[in-house]
C-alpha positions in Angstrom: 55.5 -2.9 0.5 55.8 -2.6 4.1 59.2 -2.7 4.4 61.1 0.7 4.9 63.0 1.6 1.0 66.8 2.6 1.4 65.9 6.6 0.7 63.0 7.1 2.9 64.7 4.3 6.1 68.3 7.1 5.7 66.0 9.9 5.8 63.7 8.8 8.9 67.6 7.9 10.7 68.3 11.7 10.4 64.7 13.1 11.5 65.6 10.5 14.6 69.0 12.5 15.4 68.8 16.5 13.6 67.0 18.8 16.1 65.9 21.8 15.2 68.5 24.3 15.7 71.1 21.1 15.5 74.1 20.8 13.4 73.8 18.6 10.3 76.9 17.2 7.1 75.8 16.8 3.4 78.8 15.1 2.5 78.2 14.5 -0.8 75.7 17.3 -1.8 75.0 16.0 -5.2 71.2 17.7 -6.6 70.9 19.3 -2.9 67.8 17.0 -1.9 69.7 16.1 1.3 70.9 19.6 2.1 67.8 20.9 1.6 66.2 18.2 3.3 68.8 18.9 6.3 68.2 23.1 6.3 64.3 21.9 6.7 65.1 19.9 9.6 67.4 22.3 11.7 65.3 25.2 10.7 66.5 29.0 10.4 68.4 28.8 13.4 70.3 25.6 12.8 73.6 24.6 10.2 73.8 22.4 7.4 77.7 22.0 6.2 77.5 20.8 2.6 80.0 19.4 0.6 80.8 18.4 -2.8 83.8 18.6 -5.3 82.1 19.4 -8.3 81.3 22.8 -8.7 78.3 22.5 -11.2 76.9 20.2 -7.8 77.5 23.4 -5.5 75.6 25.5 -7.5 72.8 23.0 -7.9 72.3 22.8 -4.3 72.7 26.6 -4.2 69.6 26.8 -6.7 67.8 24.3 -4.8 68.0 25.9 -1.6 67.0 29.1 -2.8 63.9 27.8 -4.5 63.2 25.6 -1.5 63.8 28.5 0.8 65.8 26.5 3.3 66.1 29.2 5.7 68.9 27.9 7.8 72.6 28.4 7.6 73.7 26.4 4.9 77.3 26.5 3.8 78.4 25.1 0.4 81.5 24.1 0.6 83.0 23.6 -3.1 85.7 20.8 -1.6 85.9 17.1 -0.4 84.3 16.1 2.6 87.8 14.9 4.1 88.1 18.5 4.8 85.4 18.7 6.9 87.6 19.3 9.7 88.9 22.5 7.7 85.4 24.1 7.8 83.6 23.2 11.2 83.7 25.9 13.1 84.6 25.7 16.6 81.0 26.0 18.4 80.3 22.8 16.2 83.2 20.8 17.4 81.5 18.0 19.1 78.0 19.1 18.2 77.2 17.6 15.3 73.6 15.6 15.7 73.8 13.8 12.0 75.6 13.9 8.8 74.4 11.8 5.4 76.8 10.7 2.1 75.0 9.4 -0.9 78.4 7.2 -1.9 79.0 6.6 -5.9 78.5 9.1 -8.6 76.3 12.3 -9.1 73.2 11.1 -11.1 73.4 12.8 -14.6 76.8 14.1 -14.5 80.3 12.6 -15.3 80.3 9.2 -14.0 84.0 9.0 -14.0 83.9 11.7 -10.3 83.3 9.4 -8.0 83.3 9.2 -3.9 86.6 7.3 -3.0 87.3 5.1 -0.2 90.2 6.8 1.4 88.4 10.6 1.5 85.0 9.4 2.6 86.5 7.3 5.3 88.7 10.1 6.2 85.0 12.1 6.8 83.7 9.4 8.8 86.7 9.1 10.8 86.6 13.3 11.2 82.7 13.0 11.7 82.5 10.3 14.5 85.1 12.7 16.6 82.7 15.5 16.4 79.3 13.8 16.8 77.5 14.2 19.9 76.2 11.3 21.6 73.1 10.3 19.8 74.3 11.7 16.6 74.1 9.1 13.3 76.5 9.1 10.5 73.8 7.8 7.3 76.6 6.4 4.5 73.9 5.4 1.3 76.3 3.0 -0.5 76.0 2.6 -4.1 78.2 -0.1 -5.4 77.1 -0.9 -9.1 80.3 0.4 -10.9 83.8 -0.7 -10.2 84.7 1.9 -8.0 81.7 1.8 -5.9 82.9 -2.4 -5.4 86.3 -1.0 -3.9 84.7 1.6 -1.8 82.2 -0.7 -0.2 85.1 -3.3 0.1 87.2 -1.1 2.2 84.5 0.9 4.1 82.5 -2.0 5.3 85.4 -3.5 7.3 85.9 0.1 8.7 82.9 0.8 10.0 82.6 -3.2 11.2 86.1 -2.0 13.3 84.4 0.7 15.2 84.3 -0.3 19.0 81.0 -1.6 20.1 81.7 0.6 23.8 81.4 3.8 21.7 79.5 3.4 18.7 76.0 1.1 17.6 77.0 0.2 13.4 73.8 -1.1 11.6 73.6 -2.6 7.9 70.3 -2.2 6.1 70.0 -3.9 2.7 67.5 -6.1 0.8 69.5 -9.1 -0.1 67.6 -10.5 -2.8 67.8 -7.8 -5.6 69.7 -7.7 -8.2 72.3 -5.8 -9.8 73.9 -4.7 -6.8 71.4 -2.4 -4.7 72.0 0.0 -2.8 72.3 0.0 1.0 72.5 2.2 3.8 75.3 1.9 6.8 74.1 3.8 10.2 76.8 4.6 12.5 75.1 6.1 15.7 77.3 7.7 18.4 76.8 5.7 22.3 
């Protein structure tokens, strides 16, 4: 296939806007394949906020990080990412270069914890304050459960809202698969 899959097309949007030494969000840290892949990015120097609710996702990331030895500053932040705010510290205020949610559930844990429409736009909202110009928001949107239907529903005409002066919103999605596929929402900072 020549065209770009939904994984791989988010993950070449944050090598685009992380730096080395940048600032990165793992919204939704999950297994800790984006944190990790995040610490790799900003290197030893850099910081990777990572957030999750559950606490047996913390300390997966935790593991993975340490066997990955992703030498940056990661913080795992045991909390929703609607607290980002809560956490940034204030040298990051306005310096963050990219930030990535995998929306939905955690894959092989309890699929009734699930990403909510009000928190994760809550992040968004938080996140495009402190982007810097440049800087992508990467939302991977997994709508094949109920609850993933009413998150999408609400955050698509969010994100649509955003004023074209300050922000560039792209939709990528393959619209001829079935059983709802995923798809990715960039939101890059003008």
């Amino acid at each position: 296939m020549n065209l770009t899959g939904i994984l791989p097309f988010a993950r070449e949007l944050l090598k685009k806007s992380v730096p080395l030494n940048g600032v990165a969000v793992d919204a939704t840290a999950g297994n800790g394949h984006d944190t990790v892949f995040l610490a790799k990015l900003v290197g030893e120097k850099g910081t990777v906020y990572s957030f999750d609710v559950q606490k047996n996702a913390v300390a997966a990331t935790e593991n993975r990080v340490k066997a990955e030895q992703a030498d940056c500053q990661v913080q795992l932040i045991h909390n929703g990412h609607e607290k980002l705010e809560t956490y940034l510290s204030d040298i990051h205020r306005g310096n963050i270069d990219g930030a990535v949610f995998n929306l939905g559930y955690l894959p092989g844990s309890d699929k009734t914890v699930v990403t909510a429409p009000d928190t994760t736009i809550s992040a968004v909202e938080q996140l495009t304050k402190h982007l810097k110009p440049g800087g992508i928001i990467v939302l991977v949107v997994y709508y094949g459960h109920e609850e993933g239907k009413v998150e999408k529903d609400k955050l698509l005409p969010f994100v649509r809202s955003l004023p074209q002066e300050d922000f560039h919103v792209l939709e990528y999605r393959f619209t001829n698969q079935r059983n709802s596929p995923p798809f990715v929402i960039a939101v890059e900072k003008r």
